[in-house]
N, C-alpha and C positions, 0 to 999 in steps of 0.2 A: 765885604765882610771880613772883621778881623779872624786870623785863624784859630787865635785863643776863644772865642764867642762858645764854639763849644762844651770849651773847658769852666767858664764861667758859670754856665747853663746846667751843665749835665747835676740832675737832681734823684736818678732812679733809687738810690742808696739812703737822700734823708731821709726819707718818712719814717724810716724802723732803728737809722746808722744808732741813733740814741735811747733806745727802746732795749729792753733786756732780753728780748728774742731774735734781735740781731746773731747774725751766728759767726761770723766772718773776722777774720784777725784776732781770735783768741788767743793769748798769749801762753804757750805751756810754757812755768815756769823751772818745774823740773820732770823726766822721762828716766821711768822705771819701767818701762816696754810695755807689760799690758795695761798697769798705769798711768796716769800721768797727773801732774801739778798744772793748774789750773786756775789762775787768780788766786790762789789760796784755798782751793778745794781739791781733793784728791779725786779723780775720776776714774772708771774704765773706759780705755782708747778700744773703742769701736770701727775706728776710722782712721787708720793707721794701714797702708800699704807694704809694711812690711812682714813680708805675710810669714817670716820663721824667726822675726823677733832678734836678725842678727844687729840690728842698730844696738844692740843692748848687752849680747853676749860676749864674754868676758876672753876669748878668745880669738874674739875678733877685734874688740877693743887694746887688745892688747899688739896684736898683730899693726894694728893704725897707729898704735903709739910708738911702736918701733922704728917705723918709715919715717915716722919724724925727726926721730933721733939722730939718723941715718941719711935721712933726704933734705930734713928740712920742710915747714910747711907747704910749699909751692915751688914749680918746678922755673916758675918767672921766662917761661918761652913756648915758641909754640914747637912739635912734634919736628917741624921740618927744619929747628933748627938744634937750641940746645934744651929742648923739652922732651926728648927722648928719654925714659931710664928703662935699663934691665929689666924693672920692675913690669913695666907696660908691656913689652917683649914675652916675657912670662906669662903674665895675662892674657894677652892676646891664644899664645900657642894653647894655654890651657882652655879658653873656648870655643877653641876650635875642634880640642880634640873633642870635649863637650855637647858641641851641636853638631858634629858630625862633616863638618866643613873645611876646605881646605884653607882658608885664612881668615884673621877675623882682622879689626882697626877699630881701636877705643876711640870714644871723645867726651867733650870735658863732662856734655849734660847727653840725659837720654834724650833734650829735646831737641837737640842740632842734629840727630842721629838723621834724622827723615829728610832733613833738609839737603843734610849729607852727603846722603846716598838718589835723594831726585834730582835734585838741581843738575848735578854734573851730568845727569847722563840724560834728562830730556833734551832733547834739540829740538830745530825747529818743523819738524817733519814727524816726530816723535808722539802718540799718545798715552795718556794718562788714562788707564779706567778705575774709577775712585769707588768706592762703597758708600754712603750717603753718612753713615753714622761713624766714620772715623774719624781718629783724633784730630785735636785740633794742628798740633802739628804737622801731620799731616797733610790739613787742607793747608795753611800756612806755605808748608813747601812747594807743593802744586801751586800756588798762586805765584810764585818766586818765579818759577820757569815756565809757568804762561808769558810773564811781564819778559823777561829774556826772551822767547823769543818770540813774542809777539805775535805768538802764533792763538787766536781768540777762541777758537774751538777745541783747542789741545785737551781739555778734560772732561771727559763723558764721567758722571754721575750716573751708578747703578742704585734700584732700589736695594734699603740695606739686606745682603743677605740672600738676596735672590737671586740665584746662579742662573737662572731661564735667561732672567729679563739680559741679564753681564755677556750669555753668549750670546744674543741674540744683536748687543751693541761693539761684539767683538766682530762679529757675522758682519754687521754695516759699513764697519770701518773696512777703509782702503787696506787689500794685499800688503804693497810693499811699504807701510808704515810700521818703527818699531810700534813694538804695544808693550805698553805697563800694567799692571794689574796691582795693584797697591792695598791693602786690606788689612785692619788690626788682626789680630791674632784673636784676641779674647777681648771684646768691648767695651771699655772701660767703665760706661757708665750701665748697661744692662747685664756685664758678664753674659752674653752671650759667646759662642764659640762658632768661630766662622766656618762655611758648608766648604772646608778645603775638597772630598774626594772629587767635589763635583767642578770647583775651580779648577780645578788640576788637571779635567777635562777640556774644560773650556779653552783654558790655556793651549791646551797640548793640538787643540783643532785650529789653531787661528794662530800656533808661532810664537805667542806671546808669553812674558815672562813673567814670574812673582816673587811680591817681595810682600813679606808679612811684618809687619811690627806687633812682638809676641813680647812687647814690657809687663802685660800679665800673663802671660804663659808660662815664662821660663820661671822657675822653684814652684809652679803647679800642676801643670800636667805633662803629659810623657816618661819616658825611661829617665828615672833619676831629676826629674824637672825639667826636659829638658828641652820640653813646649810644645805648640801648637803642630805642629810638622812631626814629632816623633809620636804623641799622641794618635796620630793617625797613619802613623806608618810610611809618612811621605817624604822622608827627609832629603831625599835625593830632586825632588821634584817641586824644591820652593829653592828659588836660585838667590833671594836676599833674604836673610831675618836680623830683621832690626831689634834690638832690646834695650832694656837700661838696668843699672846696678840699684836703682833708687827702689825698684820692690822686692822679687824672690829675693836680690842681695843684699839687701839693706846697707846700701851702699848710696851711693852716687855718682852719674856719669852713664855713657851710653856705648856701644858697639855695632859696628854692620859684621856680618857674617855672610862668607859667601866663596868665590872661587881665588884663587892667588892671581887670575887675570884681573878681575875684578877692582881685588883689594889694593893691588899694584896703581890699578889706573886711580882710584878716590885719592894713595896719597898724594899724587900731584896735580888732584882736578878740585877735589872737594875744598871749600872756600870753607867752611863750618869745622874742618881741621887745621887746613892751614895759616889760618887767621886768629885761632885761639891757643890759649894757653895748655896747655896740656893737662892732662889728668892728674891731682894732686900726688902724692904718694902717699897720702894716709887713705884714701879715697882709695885708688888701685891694690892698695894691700889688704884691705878690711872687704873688697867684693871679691878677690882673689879666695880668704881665707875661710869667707862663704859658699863658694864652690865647692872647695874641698868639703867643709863640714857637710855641706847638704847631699853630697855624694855618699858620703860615709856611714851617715843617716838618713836615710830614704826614708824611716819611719815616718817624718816630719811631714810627706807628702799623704800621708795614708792619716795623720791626724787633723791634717787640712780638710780634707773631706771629710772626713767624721765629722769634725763642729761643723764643717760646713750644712750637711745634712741635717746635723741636730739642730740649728737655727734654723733652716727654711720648713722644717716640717712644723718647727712650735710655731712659729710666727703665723704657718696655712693656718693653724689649729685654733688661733685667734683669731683668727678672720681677716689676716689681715692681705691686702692684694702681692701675695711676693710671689713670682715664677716661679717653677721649676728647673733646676740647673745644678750644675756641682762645682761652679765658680766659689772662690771665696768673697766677692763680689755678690752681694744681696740686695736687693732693691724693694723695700718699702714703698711701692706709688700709692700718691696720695693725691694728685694730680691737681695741685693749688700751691703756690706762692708760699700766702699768708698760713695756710696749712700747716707746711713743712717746716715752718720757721716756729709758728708755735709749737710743734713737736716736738723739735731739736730742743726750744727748752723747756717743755717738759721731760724729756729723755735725762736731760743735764740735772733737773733738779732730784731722781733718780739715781743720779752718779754712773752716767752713762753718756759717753762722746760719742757723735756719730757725724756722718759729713750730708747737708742737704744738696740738694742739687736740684737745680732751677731754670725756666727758661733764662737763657736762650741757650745753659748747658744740654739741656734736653727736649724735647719736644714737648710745647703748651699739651698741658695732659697727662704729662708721663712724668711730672715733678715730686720727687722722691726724697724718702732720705735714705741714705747708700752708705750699709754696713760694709764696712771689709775685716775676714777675719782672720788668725795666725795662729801657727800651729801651735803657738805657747799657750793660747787661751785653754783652761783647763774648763773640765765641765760645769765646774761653779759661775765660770764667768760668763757663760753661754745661758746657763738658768737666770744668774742675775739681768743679764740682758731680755731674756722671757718676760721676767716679773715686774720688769719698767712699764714695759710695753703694752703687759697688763694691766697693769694701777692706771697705765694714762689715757686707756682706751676710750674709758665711759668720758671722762670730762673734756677731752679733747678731741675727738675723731668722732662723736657723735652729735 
């Protein structure tokens, strides 16, 4: 069999790729934060992860043009060589002080963060306990250090969520194995918020350590945004938290957070820093300058809930299947393909962006289309988004 045979073959994408409810590689032409250009239509971005709108604010834009000026576009090296700046240095100290941790270590993307922080430290003797519904990164990186060390059972899969079934596969596992406990912070695609008091148990009975990846956490919940772990009063007792500057910061690029032993051993273990180019410096200044702002303004964290509230309770009021939660993170399930994708454009002809998401992102069933909302949205554009939803009820969803 040729190895391109796949590539020839693979057809999941024609049947709609030409079709105008195709939703996928839209091209925004131009981004005014709550809206956006759109082929030549102006929309509201419903589906935008940046959930305080600093991709757009003007001193934060200002802040990245600076770095420029000063740094230059790219730093053309990786961290262990001449891809070091001041500026990283800075960053780093400031979320550390931040998350409450004694060191933090940037990298280029939030999504090498995971890879990051597993790879180096599983061995061959080592387990993984994974959550079922984590990212994909994630799984990604667990797969990395299965294939290393060859070890085929290294990663027990918990049901999502369920801390019974997690202790009761930490209880199986052999004594003298380390153990990992690996878990997002906040779900990406359900916003749910992971059961830490009760991990923190389980953990504390069996030895084992945690590490949360909280890239929706951080600028949503906690003291100051300051995630998943301070949310719940734990911060001492989650030994990794992983994040990225691409949502609360509206940035770009990723961080492990954790002990100075820790951080010491990644710079000269982890292959996903060593190997890449280092963090821009328009990038590093612009999620630095969102820290501070988002510090200074907590407000922005108390208006995230508000719309967040005010959209899940309109959207119940229509009838429509969305959880209860206080994520910014909303999920429309609709539990069909073809569904979601006629929605997204009837949403669109509305003037209203949203992201579908579909098997095999989600579970056959639970296929949705997935609002995410920011503290810039004002109460107009929270009703405007009601009153799509409404107009496309009768024609489309029934």
């Amino acid at each position: 069999m040729d190895l391109f045979d796949k590539v020839k073959t693979y057809s999941r994408a024609d049947d709609i790729i030409n079709t105008p409810i195709f939703p996928f590689h839209r091209t925004i032409e131009e981004n005014y934060g709550t809206y956006v250009k759109i082929e030549g239509n102006t929309v509201l971005m419903a589906g935008s992860s940046d959930y305080h709108g600093f991709a757009q604010d003007e001193r934060v834009k200002e802040a990245a043009m600076k770095a420029v000026s000063k740094y230059g576009v790219g730093n053309n090296g990786s961290r262990l060589h001449n891809g070091t700046l001041d500026l990283h240095l800075e960053l780093e100290e400031n979320l550390a002080t931040y998350l409450g941790k004694e060191a933090v270590l940037t990298y280029t993307t939030g999504y090498q963060t995971n890879q990051g922080a597993i790879v180096p430290l599983i061995s061959r003797n080592d387990l993984i306990f994974s959550d079922k519904d984590n990212h994909n990164s994630i799984v990604q990186a667990t797969l990395i250090s299965r294939g290393m060390s060859m070890n085929k059972n290294q990663i027990i899969r918990y049901r999502h969520n369920d801390m019974d079934h997690l202790g009761r596969c930490l209880q199986q596992a052999p004594a003298d194995n380390g153990k990992l406990i690996v878990s997002d912070g906040i779900f990406s695609m359900s916003g749910n918020i992971v059961d830490l008091p009760n991990m923190v148990q389980a953990a504390k009975n069996t030895g084992a350590k945690i590490m949360l990846d909280d890239a929706h956490g951080i600028g949503v919940l906690g003291r100051n945004g300051a995630g998943t772990a301070s949310y719940f009063g734990l911060d001492d007792e989650v030994d990794i938290i992983v994040g990225t500057f691409s949502k609360g910061l509206g940035s770009i690029g990723g961080f492990i957070a954790g002990s100075k032993e820790l951080i010491h051993y990644l710079k000269y273990t982890s292959s996903s820093y060593i190997f890449s180019s280092s963090l821009p410096p328009a990038q590093a200044a612009a999620a630095m300058t969102s820290l501070e702002i988002l510090q200074k303004e907590p407000e922005r964290i108390v208006k995230l809930q508000s719309n967040t509230q005010m959209l899940r309770k309109g959207l119940q009021s229509l009838g429509y299947s969305v959880p209860d939660g206080i994520i910014p993170i909303v999920p429309v399930i609709l539990g069909d393909d073809m569904l979601v994708f006629k929605t997204w454009k009837a949403l669109m002809e509305q003037g209203v962006f949203t992201n579908p998401a579909v098997s095999p992102a989600v579970p056959d069933g639970q296929q949705m289309i997935r609002i995410r909302l920011m503290s810039t949205h004002k109460e107009e554009h929270i009703e405007k988004i009601l009153d799509a939803f409404s107009k496309i009820k009768s024609p489309v969803l029934i």
